[in-house]
N, CA, C and O of each residue as an XYZ file, in Angstrom:
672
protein
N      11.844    -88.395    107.267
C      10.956    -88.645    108.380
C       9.819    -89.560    107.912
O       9.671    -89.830    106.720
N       8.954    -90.069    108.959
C       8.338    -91.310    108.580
C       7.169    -90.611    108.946
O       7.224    -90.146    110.085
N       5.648    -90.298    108.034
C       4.688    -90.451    108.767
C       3.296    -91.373    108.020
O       3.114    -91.353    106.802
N       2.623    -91.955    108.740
C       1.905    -93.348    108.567
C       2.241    -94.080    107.129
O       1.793    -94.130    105.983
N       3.465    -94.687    108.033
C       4.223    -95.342    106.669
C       4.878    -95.106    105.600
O       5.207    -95.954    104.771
N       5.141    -93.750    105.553
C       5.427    -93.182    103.948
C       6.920    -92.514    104.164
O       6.825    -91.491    104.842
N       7.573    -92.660    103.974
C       8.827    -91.729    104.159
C       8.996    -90.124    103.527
O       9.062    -90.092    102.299
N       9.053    -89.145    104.048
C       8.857    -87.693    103.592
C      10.005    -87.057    103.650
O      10.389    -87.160    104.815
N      11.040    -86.236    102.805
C      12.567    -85.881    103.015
C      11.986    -84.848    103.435
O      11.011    -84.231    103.004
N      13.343    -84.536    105.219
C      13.335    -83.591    105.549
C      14.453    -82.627    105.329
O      15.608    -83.014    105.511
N      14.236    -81.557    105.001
C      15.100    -80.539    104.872
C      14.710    -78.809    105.878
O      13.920    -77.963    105.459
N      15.479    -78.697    107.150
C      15.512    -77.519    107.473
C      15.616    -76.827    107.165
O      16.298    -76.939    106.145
N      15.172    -75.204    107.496
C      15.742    -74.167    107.140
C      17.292    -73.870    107.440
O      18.181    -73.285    106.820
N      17.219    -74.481    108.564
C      19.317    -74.048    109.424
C      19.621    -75.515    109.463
O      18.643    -76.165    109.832
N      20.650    -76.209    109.201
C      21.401    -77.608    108.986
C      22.445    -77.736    110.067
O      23.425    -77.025    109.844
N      22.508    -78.454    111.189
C      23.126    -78.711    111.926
C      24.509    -79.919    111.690
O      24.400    -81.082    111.301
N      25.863    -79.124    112.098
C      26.536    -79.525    111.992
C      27.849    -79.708    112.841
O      28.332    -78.605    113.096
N      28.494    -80.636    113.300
C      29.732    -80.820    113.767
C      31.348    -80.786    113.596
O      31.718    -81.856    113.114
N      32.128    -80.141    113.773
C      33.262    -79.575    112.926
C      33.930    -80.868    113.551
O      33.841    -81.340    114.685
N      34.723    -81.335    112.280
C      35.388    -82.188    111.996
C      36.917    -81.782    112.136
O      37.727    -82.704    112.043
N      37.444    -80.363    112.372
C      38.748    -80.148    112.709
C      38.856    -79.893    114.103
O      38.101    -80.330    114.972
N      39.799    -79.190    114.252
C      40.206    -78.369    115.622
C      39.113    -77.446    116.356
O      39.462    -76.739    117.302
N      38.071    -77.462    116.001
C      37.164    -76.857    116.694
C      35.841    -77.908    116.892
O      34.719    -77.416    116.771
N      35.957    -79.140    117.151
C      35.423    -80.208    117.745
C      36.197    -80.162    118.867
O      37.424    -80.240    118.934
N      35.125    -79.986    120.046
C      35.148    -79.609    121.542
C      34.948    -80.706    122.125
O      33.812    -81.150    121.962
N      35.993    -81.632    123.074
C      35.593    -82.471    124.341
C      36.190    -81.920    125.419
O      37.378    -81.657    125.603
N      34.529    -81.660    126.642
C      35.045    -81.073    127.600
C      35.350    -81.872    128.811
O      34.846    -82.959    129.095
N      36.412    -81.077    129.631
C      37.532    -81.615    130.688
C      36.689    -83.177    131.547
O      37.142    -84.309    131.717
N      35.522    -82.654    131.878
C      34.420    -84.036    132.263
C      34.741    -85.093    131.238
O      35.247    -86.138    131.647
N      34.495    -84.934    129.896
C      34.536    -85.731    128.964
C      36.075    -86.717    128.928
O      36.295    -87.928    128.916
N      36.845    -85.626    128.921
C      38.350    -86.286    128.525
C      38.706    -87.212    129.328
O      39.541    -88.093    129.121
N      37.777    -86.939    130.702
C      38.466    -87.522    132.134
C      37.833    -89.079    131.819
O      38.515    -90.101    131.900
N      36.096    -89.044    131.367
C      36.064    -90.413    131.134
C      36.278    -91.014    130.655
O      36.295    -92.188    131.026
N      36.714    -90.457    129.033
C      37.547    -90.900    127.874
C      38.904    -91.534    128.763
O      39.565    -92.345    128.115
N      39.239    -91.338    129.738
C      40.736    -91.704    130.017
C      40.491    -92.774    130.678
O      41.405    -93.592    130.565
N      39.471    -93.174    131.446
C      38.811    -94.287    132.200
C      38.812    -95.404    131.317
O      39.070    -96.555    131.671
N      38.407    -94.908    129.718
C      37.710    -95.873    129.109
C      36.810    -96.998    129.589
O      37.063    -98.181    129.814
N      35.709    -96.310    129.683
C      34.635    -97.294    129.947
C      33.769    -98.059    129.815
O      33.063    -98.567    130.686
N      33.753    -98.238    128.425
C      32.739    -98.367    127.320
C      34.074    -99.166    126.037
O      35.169    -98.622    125.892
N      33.743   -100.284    125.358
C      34.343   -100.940    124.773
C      33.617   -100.414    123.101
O      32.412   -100.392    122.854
N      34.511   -100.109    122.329
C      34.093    -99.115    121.139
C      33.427   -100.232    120.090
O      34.336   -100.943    119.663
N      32.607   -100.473    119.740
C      32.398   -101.671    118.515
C      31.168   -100.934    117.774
O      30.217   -100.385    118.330
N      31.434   -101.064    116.241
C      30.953   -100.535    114.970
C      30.320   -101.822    114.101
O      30.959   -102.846    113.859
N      28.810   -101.547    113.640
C      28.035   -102.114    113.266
C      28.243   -103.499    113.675
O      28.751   -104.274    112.865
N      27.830   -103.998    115.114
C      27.318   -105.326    115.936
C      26.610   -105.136    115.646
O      26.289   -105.484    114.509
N      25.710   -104.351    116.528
C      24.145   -104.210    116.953
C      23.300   -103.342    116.045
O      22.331   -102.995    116.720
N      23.214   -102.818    114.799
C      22.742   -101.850    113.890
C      21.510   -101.987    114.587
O      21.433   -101.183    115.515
N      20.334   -102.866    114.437
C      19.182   -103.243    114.923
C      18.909   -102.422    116.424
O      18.095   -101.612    116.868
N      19.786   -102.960    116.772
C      19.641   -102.691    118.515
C      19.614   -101.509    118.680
O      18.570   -101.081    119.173
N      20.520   -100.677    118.410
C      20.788    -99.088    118.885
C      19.909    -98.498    117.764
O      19.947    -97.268    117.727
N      19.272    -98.981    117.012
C      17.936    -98.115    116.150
C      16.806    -98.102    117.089
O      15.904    -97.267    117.147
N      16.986    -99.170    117.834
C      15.358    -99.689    118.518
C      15.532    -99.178    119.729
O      14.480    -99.203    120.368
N      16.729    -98.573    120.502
C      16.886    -98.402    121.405
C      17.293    -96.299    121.357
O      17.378    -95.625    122.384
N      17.418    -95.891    120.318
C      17.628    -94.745    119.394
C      15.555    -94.272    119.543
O      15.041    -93.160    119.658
N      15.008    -95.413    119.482
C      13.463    -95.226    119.318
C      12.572    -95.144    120.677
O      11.452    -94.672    120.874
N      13.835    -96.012    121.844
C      12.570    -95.947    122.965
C      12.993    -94.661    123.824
O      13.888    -94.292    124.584
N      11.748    -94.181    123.213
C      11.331    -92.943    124.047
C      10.128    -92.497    123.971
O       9.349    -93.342    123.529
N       9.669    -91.509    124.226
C       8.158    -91.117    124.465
C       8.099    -90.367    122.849
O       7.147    -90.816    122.210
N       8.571    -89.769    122.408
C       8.299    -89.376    120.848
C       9.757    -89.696    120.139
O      10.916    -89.458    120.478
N       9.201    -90.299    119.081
C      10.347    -90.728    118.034
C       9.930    -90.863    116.686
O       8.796    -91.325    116.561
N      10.547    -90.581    115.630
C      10.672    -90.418    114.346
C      10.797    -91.690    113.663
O      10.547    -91.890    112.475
N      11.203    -92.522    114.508
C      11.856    -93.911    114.090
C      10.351    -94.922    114.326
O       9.905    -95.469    115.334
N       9.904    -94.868    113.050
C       8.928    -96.255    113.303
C       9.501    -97.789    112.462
O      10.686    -98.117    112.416
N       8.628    -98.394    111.992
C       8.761    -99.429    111.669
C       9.069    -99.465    110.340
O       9.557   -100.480    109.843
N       8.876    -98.621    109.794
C       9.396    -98.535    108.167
C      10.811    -97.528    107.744
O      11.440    -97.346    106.701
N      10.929    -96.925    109.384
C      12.256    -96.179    109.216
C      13.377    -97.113    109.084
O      14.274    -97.235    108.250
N      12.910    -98.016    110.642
C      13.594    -99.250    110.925
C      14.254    -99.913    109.459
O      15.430    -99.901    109.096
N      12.920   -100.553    108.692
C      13.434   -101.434    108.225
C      14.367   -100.548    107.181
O      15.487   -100.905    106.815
N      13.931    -99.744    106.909
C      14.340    -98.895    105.881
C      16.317    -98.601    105.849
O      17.187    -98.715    104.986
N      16.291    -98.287    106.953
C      17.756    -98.190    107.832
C      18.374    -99.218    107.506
O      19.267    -99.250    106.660
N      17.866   -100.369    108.286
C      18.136   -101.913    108.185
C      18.808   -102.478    106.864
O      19.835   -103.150    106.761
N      17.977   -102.037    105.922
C      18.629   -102.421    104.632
C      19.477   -101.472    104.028
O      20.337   -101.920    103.270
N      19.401    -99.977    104.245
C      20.730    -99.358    104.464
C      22.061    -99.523    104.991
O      23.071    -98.971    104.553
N      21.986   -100.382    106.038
C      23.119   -100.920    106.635
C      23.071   -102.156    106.192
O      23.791   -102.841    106.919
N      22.608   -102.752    105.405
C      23.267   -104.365    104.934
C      23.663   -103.504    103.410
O      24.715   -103.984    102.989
N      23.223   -102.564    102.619
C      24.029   -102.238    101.514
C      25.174   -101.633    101.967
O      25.818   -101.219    101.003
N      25.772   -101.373    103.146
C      26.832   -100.770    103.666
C      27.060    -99.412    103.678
O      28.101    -98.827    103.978
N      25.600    -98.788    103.195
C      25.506    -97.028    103.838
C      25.370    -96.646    105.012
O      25.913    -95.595    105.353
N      24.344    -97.668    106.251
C      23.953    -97.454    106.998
C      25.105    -97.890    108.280
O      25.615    -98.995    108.095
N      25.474    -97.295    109.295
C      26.390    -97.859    110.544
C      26.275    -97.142    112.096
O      25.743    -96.115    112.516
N      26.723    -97.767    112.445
C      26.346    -97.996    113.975
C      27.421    -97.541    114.481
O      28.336    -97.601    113.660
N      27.727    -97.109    115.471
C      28.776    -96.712    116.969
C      28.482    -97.296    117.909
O      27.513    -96.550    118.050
N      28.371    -98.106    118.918
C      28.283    -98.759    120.398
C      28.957    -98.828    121.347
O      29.979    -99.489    121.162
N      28.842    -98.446    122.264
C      29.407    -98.448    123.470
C      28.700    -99.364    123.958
O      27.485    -99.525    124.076
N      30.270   -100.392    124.438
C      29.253   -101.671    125.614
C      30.298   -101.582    126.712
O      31.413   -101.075    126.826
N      29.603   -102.174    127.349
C      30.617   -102.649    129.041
C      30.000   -104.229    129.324
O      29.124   -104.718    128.611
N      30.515   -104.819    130.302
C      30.154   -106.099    131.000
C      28.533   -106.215    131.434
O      28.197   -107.287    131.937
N      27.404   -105.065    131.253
C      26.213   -105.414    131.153
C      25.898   -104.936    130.100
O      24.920   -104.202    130.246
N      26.419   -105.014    128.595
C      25.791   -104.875    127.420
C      25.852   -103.945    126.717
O      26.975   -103.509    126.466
N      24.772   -103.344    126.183
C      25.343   -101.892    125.152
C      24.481   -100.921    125.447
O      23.268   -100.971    125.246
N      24.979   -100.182    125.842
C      24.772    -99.062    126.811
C      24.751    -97.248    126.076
O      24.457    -96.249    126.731
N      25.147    -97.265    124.599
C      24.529    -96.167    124.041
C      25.426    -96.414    122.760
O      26.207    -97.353    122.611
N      25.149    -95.324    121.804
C      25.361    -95.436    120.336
C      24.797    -94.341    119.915
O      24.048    -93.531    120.461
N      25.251    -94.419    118.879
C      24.485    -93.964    117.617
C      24.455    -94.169    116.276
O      25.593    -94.475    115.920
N      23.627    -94.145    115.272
C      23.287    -93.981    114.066
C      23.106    -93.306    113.043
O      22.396    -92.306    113.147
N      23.783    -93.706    111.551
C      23.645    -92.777    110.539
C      24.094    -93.391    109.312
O      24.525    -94.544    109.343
N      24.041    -92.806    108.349
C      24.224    -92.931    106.909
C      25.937    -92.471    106.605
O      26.582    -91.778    107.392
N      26.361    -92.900    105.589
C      28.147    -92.723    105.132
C      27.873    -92.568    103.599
O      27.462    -93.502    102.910
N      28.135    -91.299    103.115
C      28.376    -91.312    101.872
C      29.533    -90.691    101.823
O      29.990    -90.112    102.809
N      30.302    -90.752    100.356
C      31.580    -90.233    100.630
C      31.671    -88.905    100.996
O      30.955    -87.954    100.681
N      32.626    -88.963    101.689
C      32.795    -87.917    102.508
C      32.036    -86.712    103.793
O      32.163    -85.616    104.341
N      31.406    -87.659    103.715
C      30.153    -86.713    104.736
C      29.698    -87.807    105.445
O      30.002    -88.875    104.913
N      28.994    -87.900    106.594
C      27.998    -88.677    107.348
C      27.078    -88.106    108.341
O      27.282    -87.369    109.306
N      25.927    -88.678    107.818
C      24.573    -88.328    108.187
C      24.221    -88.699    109.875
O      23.598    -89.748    110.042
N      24.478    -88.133    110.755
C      24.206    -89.012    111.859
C      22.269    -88.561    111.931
O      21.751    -87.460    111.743
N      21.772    -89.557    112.186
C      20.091    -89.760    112.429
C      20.054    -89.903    113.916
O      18.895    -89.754    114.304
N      20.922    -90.146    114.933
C      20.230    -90.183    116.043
C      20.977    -91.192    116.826
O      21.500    -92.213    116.379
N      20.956    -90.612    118.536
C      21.942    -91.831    119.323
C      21.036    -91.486    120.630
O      19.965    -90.933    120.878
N      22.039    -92.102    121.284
C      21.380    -92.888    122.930
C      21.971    -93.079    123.769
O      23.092    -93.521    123.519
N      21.686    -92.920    124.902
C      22.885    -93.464    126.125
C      21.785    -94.035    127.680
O      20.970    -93.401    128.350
N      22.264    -95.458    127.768
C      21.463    -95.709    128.983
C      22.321    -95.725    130.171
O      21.855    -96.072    131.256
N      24.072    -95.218    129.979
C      24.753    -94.626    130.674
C      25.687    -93.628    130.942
O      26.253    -93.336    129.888
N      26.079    -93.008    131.833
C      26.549    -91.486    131.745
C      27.630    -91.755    130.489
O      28.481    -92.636    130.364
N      27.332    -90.871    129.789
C      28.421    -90.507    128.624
C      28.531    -91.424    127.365
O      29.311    -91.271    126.425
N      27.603    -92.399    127.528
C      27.898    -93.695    126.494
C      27.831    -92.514    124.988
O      28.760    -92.463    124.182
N      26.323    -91.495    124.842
C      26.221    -91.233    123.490
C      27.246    -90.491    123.201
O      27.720    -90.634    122.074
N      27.829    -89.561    124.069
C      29.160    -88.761    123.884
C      30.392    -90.043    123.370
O      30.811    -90.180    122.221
N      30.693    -90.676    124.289
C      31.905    -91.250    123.799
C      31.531    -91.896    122.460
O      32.425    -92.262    121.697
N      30.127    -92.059    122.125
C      30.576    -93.212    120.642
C      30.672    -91.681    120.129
O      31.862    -91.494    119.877
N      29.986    -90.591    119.886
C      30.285    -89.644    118.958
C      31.507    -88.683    118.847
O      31.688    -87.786    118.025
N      32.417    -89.150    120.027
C      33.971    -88.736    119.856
C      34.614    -89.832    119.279
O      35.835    -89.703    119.362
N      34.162    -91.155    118.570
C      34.822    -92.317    118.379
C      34.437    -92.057    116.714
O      35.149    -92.130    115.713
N      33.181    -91.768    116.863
C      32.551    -91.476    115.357
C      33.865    -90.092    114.784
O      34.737    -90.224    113.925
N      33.576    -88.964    115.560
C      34.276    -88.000    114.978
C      36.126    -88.426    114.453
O      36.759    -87.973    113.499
N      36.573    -89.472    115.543
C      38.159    -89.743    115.070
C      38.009    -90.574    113.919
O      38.353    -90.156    112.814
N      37.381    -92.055    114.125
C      37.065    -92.618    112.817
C      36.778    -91.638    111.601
O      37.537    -91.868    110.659
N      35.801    -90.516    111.358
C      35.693    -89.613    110.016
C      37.302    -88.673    110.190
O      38.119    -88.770    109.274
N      37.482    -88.177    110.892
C      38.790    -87.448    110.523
C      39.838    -88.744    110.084
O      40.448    -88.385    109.076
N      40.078    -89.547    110.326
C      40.919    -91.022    109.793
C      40.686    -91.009    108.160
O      41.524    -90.765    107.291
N      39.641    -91.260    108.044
C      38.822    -91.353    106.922
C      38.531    -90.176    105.870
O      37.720    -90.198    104.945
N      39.485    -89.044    106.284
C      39.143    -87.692    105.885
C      37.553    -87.245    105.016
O      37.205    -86.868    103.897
N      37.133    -87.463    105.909
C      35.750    -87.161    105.763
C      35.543    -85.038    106.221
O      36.065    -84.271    107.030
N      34.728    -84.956    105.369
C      34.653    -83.222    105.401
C      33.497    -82.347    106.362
O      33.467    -81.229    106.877
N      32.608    -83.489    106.287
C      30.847    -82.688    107.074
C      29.929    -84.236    107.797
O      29.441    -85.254    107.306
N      30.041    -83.783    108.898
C      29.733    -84.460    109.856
C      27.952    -84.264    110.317
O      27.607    -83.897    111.440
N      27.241    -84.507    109.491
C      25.908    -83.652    109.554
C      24.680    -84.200    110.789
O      24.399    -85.362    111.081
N      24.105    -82.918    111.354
C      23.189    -83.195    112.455
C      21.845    -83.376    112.242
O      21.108    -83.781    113.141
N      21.426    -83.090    111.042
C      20.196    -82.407    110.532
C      19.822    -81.228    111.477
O      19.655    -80.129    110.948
N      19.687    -81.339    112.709
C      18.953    -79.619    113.426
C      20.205    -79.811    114.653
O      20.776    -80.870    114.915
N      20.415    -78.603    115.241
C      21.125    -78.292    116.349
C      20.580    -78.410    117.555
O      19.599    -77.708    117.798
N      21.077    -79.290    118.540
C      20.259    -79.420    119.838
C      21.876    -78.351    121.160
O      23.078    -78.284    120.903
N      21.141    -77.763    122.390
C      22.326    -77.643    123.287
C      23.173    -79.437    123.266
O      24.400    -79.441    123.162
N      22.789    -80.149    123.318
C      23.523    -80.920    123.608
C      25.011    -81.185    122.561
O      26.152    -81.336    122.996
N      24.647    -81.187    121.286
C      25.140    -81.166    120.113
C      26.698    -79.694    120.045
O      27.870    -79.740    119.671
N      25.727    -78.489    120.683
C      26.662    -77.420    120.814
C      27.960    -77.401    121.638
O      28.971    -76.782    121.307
N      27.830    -78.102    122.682
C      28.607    -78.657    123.825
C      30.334    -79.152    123.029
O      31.412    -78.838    123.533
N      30.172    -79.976    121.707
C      31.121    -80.414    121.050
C      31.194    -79.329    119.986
O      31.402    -79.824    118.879
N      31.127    -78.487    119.980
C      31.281    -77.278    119.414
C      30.496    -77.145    117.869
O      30.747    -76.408    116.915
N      29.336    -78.295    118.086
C      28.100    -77.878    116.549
C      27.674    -76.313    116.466
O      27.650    -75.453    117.346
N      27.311    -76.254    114.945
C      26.932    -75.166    114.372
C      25.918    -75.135    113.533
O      25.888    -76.155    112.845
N      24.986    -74.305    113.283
C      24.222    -74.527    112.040
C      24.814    -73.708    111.085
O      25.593    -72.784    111.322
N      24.460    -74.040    110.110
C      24.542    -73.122    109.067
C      22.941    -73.055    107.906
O      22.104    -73.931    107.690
N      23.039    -71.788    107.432
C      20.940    -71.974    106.427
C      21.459    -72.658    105.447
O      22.624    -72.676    105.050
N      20.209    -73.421    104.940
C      20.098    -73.803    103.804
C      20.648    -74.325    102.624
O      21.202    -75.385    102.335
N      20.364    -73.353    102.050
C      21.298    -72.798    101.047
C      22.921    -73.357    100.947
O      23.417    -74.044    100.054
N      23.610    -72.777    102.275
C      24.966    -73.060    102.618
C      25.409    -74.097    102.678
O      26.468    -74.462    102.166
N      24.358    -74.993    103.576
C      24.450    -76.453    103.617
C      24.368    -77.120    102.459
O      25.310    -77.838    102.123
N      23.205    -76.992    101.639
C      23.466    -77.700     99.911
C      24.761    -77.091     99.470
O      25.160    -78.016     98.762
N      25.431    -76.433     99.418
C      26.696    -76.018     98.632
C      27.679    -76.995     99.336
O      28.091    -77.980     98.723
N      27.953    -76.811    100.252
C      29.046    -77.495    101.156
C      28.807    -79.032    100.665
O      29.572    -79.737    100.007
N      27.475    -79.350    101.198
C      27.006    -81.149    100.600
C      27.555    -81.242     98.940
O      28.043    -82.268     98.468
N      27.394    -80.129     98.275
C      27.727    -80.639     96.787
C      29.246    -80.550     96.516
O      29.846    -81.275     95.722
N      29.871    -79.443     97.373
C      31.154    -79.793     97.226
C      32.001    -81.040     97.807
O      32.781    -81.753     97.177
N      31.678    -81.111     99.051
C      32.348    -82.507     99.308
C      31.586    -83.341     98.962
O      31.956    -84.290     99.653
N      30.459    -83.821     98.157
C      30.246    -85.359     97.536
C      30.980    -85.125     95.938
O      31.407    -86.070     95.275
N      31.007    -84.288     95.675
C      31.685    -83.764     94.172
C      33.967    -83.816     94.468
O      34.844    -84.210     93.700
N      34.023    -83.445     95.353
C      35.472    -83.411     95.934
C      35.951    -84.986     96.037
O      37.148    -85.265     95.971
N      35.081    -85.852     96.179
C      35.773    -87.385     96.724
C      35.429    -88.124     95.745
O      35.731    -89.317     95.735
């Protein structure tokens, strides 16, 4: 987290997370727009864009040194993007970090129905492709639970993180 300029690691007490097998949930609403396909899937275009657009809101974590900070995370090729666009542009995403086997999502957006859902069912097939193990939230929101997230404390979460960066 960023505060006046300084970057500070955050670590929760409970670690929010997304299951990467058979118990990653898209519901019947979801599948139906997934079948529409409405939203054209494209991975690190806009890194910039969906950070800055990840930021406009009335409180955000994301300042100007997160930004750049990110920014050059994604030109060393840790940092990547999800986007959903259509014929007026890009319309939601999200963002995060890739280390082996795990990925950090930091945060997404949607300026239309379902855009942040569908990139994060696009995110979740891309990591199962990729056999990736922990799909991480940092904290659990209802929205997050919906696709069947979980927390787990502490503790649990550093073990799991050390086994799959130690496993790949």
């Amino acid at each position: 987290m960023a505060d006046d300029g300084a970057i500070h690691w955050f670590s929760p007490e409970r670690r929010g997370l997304i299951p990467l097998d058979d118990r990653f949930h898209i519901s019947h609403g979801l599948r139906r727009a997934l079948k529409r396909q409405p939203f054209q899937i494209k991975w690190n275009t806009a890194f910039r864009e969906v950070m800055l657009a990840c930021a406009d809101r009335k409180e955000t974590w994301i300042d100007e040194t997160i930004l750049e900070s990110y920014c050059q995370l994604h030109q060393l090729g840790f940092a990547h993007s999800v986007e959903c666009w259509d014929e007026e542009g890009l319309q939601g995403g999200l963002y995060g970090v890739a280390l082996p086997g795990v990925f950090f999502g930091e945060s997404m957006f949607s300026r239309k129905t379902d855009a942040s859902k569908i990139a994060l069912v696009a995110l979740v097939e891309h990591l199962r492709e990729l056999n990736y193990h922990l799909l991480d939230t940092q904290w659990m929101t209802p929205h997050l639970r919906q696709f069947g997230g979980y927390d787990v404390p502490r503790a649990e979460y550093h073990a799991l993180l050390q086994k799959t960066l130690h496993a790949t």
